[in-house]
Backbone as CSV, one residue per row, in Angstrom:
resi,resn,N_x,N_y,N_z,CA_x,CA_y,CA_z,C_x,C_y,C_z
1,UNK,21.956,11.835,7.212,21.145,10.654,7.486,22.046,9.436,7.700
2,UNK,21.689,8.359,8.743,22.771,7.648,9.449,22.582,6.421,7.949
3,UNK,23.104,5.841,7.584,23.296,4.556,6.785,24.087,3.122,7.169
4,UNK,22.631,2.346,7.192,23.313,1.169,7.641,22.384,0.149,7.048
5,UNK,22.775,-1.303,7.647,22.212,-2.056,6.662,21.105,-2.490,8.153
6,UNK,19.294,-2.453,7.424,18.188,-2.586,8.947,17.946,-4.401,8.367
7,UNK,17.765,-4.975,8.706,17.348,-5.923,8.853,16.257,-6.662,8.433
8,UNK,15.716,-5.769,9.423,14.401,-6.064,10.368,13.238,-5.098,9.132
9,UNK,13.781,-4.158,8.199,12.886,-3.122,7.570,12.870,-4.234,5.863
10,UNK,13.812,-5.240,5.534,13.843,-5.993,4.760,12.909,-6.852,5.015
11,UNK,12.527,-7.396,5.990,11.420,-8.285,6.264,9.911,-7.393,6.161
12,UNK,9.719,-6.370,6.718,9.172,-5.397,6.572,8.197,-5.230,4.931
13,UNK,9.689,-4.954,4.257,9.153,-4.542,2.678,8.636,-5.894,2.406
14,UNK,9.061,-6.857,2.648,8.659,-8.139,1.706,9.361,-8.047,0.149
15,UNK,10.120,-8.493,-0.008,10.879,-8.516,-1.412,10.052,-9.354,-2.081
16,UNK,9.736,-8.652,-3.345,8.955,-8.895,-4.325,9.291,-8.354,-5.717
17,UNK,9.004,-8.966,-6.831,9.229,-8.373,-7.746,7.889,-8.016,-8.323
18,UNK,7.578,-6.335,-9.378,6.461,-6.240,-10.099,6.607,-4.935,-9.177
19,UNK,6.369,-4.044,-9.896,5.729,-2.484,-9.355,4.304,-2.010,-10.025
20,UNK,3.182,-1.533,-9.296,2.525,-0.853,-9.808,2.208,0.866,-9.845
21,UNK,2.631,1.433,-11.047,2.664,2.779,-11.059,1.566,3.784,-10.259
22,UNK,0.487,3.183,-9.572,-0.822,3.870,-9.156,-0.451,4.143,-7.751
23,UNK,0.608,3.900,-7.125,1.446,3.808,-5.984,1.955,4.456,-5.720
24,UNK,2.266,5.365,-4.335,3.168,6.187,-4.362,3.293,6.725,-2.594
25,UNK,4.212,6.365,-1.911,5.324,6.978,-0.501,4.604,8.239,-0.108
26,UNK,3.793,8.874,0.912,3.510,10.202,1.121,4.586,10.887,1.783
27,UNK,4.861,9.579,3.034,5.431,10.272,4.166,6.137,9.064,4.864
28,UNK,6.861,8.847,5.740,7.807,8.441,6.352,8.395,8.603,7.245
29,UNK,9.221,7.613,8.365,9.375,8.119,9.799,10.150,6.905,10.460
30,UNK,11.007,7.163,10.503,12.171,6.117,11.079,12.788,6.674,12.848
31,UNK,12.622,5.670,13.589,12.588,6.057,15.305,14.424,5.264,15.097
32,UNK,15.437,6.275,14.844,17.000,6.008,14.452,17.290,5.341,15.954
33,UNK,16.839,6.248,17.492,17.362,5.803,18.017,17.333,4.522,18.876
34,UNK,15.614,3.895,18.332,15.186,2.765,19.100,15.807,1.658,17.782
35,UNK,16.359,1.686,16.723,16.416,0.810,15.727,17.430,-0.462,16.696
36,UNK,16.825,-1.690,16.252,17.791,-2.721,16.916,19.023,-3.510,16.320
37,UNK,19.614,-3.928,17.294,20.931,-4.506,16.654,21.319,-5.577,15.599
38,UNK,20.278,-6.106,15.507,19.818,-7.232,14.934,18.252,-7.483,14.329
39,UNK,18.169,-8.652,13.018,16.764,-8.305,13.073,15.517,-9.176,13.970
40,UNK,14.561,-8.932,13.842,13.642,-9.523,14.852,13.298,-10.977,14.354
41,UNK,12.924,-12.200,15.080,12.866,-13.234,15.021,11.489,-13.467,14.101
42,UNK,10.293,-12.875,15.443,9.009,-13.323,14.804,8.341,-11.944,14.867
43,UNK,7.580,-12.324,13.875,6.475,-10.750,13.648,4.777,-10.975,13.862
44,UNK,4.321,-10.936,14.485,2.966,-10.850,14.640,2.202,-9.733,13.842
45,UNK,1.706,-10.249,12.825,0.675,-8.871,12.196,-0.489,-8.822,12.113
46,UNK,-0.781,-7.490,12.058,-2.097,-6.821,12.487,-2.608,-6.388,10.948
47,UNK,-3.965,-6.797,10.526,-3.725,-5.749,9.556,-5.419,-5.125,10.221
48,UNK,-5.548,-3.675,9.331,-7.048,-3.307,10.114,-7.644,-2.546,8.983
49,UNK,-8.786,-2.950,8.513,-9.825,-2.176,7.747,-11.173,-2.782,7.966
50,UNK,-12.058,-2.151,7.162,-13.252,-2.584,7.484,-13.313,-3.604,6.841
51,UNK,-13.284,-4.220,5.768,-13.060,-5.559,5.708,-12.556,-6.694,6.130
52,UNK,-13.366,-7.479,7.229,-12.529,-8.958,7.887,-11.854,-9.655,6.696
53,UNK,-12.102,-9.786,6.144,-12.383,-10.986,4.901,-11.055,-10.497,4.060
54,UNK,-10.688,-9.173,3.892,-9.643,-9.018,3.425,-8.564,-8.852,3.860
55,UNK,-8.891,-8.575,5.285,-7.589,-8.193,6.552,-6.654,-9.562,6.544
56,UNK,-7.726,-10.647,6.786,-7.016,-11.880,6.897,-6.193,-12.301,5.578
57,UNK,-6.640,-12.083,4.782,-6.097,-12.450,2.999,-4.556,-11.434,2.937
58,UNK,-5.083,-10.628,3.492,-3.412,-9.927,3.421,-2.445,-10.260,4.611
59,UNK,-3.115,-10.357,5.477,-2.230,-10.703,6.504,-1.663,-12.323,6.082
60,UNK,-2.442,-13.075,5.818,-1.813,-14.363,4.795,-0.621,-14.167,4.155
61,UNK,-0.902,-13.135,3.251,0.134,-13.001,1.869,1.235,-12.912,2.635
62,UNK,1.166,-11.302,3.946,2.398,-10.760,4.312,3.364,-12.098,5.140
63,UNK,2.361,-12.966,5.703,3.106,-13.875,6.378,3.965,-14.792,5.298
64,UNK,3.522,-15.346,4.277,3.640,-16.036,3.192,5.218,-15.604,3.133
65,UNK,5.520,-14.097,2.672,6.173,-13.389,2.391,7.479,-13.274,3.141
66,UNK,7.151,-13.320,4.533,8.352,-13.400,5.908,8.337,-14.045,5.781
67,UNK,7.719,-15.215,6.047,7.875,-16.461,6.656,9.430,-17.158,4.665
68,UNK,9.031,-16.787,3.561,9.845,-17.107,2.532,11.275,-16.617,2.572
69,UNK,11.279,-15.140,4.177,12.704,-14.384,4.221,13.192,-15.138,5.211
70,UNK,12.751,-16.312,5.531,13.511,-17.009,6.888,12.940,-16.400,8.537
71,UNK,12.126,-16.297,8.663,11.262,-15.424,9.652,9.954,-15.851,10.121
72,UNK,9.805,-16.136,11.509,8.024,-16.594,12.362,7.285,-15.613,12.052
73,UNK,5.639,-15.815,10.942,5.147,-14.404,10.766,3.841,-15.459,11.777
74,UNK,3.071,-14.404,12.269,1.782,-15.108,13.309,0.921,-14.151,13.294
75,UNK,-0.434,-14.540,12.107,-1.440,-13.927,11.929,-2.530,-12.865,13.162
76,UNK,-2.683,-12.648,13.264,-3.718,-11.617,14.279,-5.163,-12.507,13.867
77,UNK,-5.286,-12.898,12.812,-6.976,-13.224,12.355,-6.557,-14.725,12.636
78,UNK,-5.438,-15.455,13.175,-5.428,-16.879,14.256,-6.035,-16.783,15.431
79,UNK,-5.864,-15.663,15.903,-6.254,-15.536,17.456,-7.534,-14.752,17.599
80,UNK,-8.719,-13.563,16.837,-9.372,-13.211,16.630,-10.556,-13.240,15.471
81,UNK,-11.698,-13.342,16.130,-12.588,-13.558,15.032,-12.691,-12.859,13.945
82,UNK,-13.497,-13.335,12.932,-13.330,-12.265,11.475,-14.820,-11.342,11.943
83,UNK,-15.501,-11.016,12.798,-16.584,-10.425,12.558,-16.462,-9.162,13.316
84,UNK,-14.891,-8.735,13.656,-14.364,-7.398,14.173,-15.150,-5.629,13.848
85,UNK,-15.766,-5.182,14.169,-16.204,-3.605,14.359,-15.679,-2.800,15.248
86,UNK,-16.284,-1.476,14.694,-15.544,-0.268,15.408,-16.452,-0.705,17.064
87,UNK,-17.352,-1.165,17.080,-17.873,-0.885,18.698,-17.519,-2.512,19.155
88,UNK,-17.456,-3.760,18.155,-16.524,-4.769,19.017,-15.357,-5.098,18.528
89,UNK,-14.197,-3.934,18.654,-12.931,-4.326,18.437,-12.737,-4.890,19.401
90,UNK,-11.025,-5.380,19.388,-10.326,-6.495,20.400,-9.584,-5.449,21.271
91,UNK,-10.048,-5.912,22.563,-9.340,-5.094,23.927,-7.936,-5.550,23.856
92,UNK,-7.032,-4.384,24.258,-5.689,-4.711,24.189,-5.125,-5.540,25.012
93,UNK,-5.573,-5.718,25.880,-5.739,-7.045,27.215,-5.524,-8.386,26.159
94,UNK,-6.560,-8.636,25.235,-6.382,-10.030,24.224,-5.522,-9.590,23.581
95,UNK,-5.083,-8.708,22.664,-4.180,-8.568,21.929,-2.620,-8.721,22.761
96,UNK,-2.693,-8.113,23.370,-1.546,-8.342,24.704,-0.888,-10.334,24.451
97,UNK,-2.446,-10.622,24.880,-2.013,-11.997,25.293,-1.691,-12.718,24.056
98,UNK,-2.640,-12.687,22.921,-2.355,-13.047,21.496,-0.629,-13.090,21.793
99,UNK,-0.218,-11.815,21.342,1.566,-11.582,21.262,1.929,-12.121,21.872
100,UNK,2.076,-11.963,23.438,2.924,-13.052,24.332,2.649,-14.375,23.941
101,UNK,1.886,-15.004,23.681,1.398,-16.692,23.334,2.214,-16.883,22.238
102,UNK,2.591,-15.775,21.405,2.717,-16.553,19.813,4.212,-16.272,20.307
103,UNK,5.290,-15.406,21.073,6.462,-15.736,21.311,6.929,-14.289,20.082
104,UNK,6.066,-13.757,19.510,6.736,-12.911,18.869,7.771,-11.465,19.525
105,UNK,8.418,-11.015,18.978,9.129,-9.696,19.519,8.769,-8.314,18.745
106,UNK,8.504,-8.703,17.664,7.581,-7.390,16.695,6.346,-7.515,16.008
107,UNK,5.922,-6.461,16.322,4.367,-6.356,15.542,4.051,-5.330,14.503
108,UNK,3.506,-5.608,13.046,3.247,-4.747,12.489,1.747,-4.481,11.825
109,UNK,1.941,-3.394,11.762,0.148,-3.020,10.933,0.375,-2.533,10.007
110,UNK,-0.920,-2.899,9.626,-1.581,-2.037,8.095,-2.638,-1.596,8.524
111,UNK,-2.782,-0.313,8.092,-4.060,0.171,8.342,-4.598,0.932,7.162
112,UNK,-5.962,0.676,6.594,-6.533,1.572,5.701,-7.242,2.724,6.362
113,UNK,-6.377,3.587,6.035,-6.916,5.051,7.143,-8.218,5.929,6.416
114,UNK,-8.105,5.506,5.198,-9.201,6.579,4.245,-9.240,5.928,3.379
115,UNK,-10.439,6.206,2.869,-10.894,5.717,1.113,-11.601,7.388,0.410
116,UNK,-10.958,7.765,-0.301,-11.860,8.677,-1.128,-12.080,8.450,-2.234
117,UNK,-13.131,9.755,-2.879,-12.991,9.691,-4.425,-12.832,10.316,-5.217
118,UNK,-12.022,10.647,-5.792,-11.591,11.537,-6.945,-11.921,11.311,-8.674
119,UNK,-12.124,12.818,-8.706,-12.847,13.081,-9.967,-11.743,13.525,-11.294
120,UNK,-11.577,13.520,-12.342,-11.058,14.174,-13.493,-11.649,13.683,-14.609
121,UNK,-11.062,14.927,-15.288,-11.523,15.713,-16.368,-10.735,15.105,-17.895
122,UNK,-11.460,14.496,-18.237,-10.530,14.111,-19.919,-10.716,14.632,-20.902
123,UNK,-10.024,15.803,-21.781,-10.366,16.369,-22.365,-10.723,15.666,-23.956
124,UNK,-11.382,16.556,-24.953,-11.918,15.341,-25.548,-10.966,16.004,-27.082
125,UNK,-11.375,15.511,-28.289,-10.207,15.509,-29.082,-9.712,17.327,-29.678
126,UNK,-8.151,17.205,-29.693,-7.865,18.605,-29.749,-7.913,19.165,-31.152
127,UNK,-8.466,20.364,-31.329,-8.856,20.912,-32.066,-7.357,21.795,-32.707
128,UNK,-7.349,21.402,-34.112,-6.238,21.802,-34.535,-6.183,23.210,-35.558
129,UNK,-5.175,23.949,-35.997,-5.919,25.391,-36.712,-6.228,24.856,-38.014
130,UNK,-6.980,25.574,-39.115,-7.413,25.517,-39.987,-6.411,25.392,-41.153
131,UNK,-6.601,24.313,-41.983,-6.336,24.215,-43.306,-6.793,23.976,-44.617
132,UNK,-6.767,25.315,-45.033,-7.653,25.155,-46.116,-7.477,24.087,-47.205
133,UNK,-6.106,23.972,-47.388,-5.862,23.298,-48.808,-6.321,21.706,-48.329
134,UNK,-6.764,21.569,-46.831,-6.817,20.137,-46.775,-8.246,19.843,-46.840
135,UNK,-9.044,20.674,-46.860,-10.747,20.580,-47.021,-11.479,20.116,-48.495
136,UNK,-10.338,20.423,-49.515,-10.765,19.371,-50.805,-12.166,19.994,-51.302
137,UNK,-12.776,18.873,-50.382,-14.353,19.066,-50.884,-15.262,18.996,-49.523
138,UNK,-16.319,19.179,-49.863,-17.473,19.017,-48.364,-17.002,17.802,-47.629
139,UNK,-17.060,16.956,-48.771,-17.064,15.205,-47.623,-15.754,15.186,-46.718
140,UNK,-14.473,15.804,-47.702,-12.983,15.718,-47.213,-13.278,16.534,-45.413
141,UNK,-13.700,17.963,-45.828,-14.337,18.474,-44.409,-15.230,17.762,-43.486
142,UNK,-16.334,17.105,-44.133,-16.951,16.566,-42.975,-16.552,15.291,-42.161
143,UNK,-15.964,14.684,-43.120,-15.282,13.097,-42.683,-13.853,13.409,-41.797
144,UNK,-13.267,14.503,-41.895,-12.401,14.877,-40.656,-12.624,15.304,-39.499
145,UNK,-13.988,16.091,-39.307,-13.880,17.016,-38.131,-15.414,16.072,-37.538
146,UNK,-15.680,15.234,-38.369,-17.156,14.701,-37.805,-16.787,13.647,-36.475
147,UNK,-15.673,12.870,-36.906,-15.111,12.070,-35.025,-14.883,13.427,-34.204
148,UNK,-14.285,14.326,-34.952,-13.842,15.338,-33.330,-15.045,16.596,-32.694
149,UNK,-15.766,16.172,-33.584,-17.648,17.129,-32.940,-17.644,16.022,-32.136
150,UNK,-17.817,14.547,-32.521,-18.526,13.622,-31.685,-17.740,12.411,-30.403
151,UNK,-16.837,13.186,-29.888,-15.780,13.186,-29.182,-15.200,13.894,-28.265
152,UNK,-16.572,14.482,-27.182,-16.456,15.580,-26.468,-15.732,15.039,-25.452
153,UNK,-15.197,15.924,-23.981,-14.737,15.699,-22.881,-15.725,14.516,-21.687
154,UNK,-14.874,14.291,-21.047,-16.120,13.423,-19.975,-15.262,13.019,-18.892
155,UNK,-15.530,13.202,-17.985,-15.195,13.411,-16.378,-14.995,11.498,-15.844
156,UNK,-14.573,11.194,-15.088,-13.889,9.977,-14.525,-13.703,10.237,-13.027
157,UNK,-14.239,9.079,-12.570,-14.075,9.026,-10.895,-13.204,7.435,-10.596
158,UNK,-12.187,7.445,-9.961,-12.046,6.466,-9.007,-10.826,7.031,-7.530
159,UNK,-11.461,5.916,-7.042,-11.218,5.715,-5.247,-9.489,5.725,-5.513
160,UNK,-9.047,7.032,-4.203,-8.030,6.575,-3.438,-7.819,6.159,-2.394
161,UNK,-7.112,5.461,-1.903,-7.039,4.298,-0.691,-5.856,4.973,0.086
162,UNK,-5.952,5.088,1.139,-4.952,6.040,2.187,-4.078,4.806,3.133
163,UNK,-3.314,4.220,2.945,-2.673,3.048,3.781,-1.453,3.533,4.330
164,UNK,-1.311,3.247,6.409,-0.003,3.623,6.651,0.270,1.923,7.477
165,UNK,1.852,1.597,6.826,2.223,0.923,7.862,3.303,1.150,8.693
166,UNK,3.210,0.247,9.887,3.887,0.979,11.288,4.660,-0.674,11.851
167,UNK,5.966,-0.715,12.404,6.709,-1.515,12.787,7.129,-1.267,14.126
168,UNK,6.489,-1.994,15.039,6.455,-1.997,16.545,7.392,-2.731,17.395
169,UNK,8.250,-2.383,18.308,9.123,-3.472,19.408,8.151,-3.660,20.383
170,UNK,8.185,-5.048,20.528,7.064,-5.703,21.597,7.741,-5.612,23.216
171,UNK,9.186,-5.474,23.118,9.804,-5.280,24.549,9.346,-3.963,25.036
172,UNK,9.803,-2.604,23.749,10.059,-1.010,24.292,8.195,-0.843,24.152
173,UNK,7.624,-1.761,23.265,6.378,-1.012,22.971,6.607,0.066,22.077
174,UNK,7.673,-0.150,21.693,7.840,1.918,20.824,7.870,1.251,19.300
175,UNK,7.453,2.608,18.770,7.380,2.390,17.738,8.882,2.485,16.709
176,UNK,9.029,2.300,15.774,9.980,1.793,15.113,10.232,2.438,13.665
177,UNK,9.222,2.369,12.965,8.928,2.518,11.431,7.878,2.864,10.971
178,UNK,7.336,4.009,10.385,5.726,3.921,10.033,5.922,5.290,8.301
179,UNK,4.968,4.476,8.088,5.253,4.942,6.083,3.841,4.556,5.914
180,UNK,3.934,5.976,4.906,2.250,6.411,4.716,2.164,6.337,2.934
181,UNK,1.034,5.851,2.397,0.906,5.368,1.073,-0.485,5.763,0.767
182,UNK,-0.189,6.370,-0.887,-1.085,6.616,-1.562,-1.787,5.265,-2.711
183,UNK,-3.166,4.365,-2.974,-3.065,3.726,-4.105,-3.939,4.301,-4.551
184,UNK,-4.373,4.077,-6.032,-5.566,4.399,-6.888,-6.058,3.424,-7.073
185,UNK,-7.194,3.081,-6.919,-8.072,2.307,-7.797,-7.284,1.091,-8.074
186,UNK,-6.794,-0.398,-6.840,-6.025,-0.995,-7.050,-7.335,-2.012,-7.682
187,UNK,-6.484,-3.373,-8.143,-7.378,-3.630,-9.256,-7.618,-5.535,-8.488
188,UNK,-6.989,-5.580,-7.581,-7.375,-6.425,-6.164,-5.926,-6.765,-5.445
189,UNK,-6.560,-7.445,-4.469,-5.816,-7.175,-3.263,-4.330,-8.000,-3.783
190,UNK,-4.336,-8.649,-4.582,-3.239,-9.556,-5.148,-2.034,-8.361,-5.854
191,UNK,-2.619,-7.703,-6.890,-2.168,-6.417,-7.470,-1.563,-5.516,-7.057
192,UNK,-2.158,-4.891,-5.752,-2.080,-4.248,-5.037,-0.862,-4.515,-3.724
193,UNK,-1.206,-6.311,-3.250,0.114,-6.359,-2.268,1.798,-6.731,-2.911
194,UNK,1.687,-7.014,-4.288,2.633,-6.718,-5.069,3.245,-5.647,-5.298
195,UNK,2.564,-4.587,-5.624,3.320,-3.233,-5.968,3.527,-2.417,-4.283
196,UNK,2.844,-3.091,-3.311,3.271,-2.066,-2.421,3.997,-2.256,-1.719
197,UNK,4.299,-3.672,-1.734,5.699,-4.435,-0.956,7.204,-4.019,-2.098
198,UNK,6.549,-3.995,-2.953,8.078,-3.687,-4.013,8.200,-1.818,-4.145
199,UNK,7.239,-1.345,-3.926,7.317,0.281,-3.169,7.957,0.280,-2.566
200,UNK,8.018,-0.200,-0.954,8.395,-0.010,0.016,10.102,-0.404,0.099
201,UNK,9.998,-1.535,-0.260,11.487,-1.588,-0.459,12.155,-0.714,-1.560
202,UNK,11.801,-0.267,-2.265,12.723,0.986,-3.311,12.758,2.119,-2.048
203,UNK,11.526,2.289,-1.546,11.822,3.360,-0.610,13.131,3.371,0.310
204,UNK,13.348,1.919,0.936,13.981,2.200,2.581,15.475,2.207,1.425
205,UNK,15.171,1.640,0.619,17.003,1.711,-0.220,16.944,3.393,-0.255
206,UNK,16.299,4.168,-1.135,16.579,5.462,-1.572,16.818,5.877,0.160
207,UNK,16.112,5.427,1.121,16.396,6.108,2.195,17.666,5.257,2.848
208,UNK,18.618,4.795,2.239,19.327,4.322,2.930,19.707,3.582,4.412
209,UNK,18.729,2.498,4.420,18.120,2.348,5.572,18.644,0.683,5.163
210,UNK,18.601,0.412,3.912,18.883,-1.146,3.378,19.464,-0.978,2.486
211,UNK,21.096,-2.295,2.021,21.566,-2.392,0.825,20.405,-3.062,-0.063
């Protein structure tokens, strides 16, 4: 694997401090031979889920974030309305022009690709072997084992959130960078763009991609 120092994948992660453990890298994909010589000036981002209202709030943060690494970040929800759907998304014709207007050279997304829900099983208190000499008397027996009768198992559901992001050259059009993420049950969007910007950068280090 080639090792060098990317730039452009530091702006990317957003350096942050705070990890959240509910987080976790699926998959990954680095285009070695389109990587550029230098890093990119301005970034135009995209972010896309069914929520307007939150697309823009993150796309905020991420700009917040570049724009603190010395870097032009230029929202997508500046140039497009918040009342975006699958049957009136934005023709790439506007998006086109969006980018050229704002002067940027890279574009990146977020996309929430899936939401599921997952179930488990908590088992309930463990039952230990028998001791006689510790049973005393009736009460000694009943006052021990009476929390663990009434302390059965019970099942738990929460949502996983399927997020990939992707780092685009606005000259080649090609793609660049794209990393696929698992969260659980993030606990809001504040929480959540903390631990996954400080993910991402542990990642491109282990991948040797950034000192």
């Amino acid at each position: 694997m080639m090792k060098r120092t990317f730039p452009l994948v530091v702006l990317l992660a957003v350096l942050i401090s705070g990890c959240s453990p509910t987080q976790k890298i699926t998959g990954s994909w680095i285009n070695h031979e389109a990587l550029p010589k230098g890093p990119y000036k301005s970034i135009f981002i995209l972010v896309i889920s069914q929520n307007n209202a939150a697309n823009s709030t993150v796309e905020s943060m991420l700009a917040k974030k570049l724009e603190s690494r010395g870097r032009t970040a230029v929202k997508s929800s500046d140039f497009f309305p918040l009342n975006i759907t699958a049957a009136k998304r934005v023709a790439k014709e506007k998006i086109d022009e969006a980018i050229k207007k704002s002067g940027c050279d890279a574009v990146m997304t977020v996309a929430l690709l899936d939401v599921k829900t997952e179930q488990h099983y908590t088992p309930g208190t463990v039952y230990y072997p028998v001791n006689y000499g510790f049973y005393g008397s009736y009460y000694g027996y009943y006052n021990f084992y009476y929390p663990q009768v009434y302390s059965p198992g019970y099942y738990t559901e929460e949502k996983v959130y399927y997020i990939e992001s992707n780092f685009y050259d606005v000259a080649s059009d090609k793609l660049i960078w794209s990393v696929q993420s698992e969260t659980y049950e993030p606990s809001g969007l504040k929480s959540w763009f903390q631990g996954y910007s400080y993910m991402l950068i542990n990642h491109l280090k282990k991948e040797g991609l950034i000192k």
